[in-house]
VEXNU-656546 format. One line per 4 residues: number of its first residue (from 1); their letters; for each residue y, z, x of C-alpha. Coordinates in Angstrom, 2 decimals, padded with zeros to 5 digits. Each point is the difference from the previous one (the first is absolute). Example, Ala and Ser with C-alpha at 12.3 -4.5 7.8 and 13.67 -1.06 7.14 Angstrom:
! residues 2
1) AS) -004.50 007.80 012.30  003.44 -000.66 001.37
//
This chain:
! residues 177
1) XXXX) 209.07 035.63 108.80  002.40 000.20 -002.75  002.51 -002.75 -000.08  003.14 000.73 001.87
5) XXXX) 003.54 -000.06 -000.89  -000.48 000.93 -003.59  -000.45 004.06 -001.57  -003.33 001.63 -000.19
9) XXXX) -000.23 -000.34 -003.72  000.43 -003.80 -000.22  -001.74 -000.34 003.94  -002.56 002.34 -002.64
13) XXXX) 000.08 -002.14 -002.67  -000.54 -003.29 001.88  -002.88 001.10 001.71  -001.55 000.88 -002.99
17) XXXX) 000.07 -003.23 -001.65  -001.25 -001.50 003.20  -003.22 002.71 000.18  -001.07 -000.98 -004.01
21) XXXX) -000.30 -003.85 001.29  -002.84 000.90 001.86  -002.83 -002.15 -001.41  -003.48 000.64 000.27
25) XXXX) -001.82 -001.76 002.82  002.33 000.67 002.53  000.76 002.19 002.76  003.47 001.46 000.83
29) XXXX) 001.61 001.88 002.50  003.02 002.54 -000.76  002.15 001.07 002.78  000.94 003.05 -001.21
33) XXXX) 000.50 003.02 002.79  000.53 002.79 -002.96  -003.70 000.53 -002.15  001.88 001.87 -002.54
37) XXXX) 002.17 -002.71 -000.60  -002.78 -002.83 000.03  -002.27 002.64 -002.67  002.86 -000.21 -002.25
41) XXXX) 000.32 -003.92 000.31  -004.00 000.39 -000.63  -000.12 002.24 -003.06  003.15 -002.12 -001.89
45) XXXX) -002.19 -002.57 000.48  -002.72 001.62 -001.33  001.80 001.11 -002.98  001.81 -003.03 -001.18
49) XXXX) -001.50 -002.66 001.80  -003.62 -000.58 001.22  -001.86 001.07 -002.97  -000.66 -003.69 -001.73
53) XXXX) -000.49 -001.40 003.97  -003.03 002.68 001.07  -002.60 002.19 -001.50  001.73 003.00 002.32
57) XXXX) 001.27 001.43 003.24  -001.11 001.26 002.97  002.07 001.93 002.65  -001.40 000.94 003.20
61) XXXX) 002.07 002.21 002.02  000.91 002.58 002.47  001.62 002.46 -002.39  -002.26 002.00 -001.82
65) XXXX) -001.02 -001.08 -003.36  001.31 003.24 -001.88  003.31 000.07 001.55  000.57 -003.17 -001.62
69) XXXX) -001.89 000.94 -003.25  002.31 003.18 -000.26  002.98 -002.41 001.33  -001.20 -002.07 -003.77
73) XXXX) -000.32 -003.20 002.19  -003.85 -000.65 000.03  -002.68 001.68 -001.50  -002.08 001.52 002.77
77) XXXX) -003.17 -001.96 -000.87  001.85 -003.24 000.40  000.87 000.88 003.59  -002.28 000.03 003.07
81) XXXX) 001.21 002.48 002.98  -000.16 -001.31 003.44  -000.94 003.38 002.02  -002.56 001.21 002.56
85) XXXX) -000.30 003.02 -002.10  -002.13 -000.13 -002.62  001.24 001.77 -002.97  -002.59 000.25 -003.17
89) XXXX) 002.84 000.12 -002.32  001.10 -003.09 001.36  -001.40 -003.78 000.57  000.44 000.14 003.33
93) XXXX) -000.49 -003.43 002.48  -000.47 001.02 004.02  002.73 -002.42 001.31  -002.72 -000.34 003.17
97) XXXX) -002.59 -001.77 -002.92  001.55 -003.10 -000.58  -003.53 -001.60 -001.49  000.37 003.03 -002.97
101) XXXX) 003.85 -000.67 -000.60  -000.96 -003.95 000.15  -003.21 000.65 -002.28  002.74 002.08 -002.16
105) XXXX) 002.11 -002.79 -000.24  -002.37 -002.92 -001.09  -000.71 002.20 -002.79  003.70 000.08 -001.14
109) XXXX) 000.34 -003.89 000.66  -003.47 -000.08 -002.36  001.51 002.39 -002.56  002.82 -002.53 -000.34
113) XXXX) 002.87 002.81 001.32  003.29 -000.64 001.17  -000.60 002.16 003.70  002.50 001.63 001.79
117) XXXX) 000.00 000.61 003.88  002.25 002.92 001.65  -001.08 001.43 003.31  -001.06 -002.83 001.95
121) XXXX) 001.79 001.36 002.93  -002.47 003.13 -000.16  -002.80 -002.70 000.01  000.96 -001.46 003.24
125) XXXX) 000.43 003.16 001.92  -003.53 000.99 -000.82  -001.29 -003.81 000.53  002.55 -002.00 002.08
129) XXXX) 002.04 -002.89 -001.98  -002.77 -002.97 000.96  -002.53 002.66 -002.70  003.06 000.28 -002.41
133) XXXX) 000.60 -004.17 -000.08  -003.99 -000.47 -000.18  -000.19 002.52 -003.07  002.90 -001.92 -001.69
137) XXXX) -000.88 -003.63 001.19  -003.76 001.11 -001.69  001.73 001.21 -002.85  002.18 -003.67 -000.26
141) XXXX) -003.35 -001.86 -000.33  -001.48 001.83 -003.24  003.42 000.52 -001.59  000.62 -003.66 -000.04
145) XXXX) -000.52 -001.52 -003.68  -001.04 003.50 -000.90  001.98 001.36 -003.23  000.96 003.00 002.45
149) XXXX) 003.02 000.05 002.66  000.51 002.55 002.71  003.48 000.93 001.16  000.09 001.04 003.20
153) XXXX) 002.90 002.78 000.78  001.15 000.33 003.64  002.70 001.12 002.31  001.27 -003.42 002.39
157) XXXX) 001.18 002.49 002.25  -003.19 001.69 000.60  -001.55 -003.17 001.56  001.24 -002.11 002.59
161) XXXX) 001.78 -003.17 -000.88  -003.43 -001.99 000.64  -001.89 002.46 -001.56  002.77 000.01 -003.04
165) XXXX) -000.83 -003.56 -000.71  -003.53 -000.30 000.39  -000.38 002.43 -002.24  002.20 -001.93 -002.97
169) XXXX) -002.16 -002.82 000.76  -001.93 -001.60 -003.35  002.11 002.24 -002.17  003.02 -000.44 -001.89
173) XXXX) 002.74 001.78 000.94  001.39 001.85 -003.56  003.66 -000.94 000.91  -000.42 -003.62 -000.17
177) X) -001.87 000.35 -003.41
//
């Protein structure tokens, strides 16, 4: 969430600062409810900020990867598509194969990338939230020490209030960077 009680731009400007602390190693968890908002934190950072920390970035989403290639936020081939339609033009992950999107993932955290999580919502109502929080806890073990970090980007509101903060569990939250 952006910090309250001050204007979007310096709420904007805050937040950004906050994001390009994120240190390799680590997992974090951004409570952001608007995507479009959290892909713009994302790409600033990209820009200006993570390119001594990783060797690259990694976006896995539910928006298509050329929207946001023709939006100039991500290139399309840095961007993995969470979809149960497979599109050839596309590299697509079935939100229902959460070995494949894992699998996908170690390679990012081996490829030294700083990852990016949006969708996890879509994730639970294929799997339930106890597959979501196993795929992320699984993820938390080989990220550890790694010179990778995963943000994870979720609405609070789309989980119960126990569900909320198991999910934050053994990550960071990016507002109290």
């Amino acid at each position: 969430m952006k910090p309250k009680k001050i204007d979007e731009e310096t709420g904007y400007g805050i937040l950004l600062e906050k994001m390009r602390k994120i240190e390799p190693g680590s997992m974090y968890a951004l409570e952001e409810p608007n995507r479009e908002y959290a892909f713009k934190l994302l790409n600033d950072c990209v820009k200006n900020g993570y390119r001594k920390k990783f060797s690259g970035h990694r976006v896995y989403t539910r928006m298509k990867p050329s929207i946001l290639s023709e939006l100039n936020i991500f290139k399309k081939e840095d961007t993995r598509w969470f979809t149960s339609n497979l599109d050839k033009n596309e590299t697509c992950l079935n939100p229902t194969d959460l070995p494949k999107i894992s699998s996908s993932m170690l390679e990012d955290i081996k490829g030294k990338r700083a990852i990016f999580v949006e969708g996890v919502e879509y994730i639970a109502c294929h799997n339930g939230f106890d597959a979501l929080l196993r795929l992320k806890e699984y993820i938390y073990d080989h990220i550890s020490g790694s010179a990778a970090a995963v943000i994870w980007n979720y609405d609070p509101l789309a989980f119960d209030q126990s569900h909320a903060r198991l999910f934050k569990k053994n990550s960071t939250d990016v507002l109290e960077l």
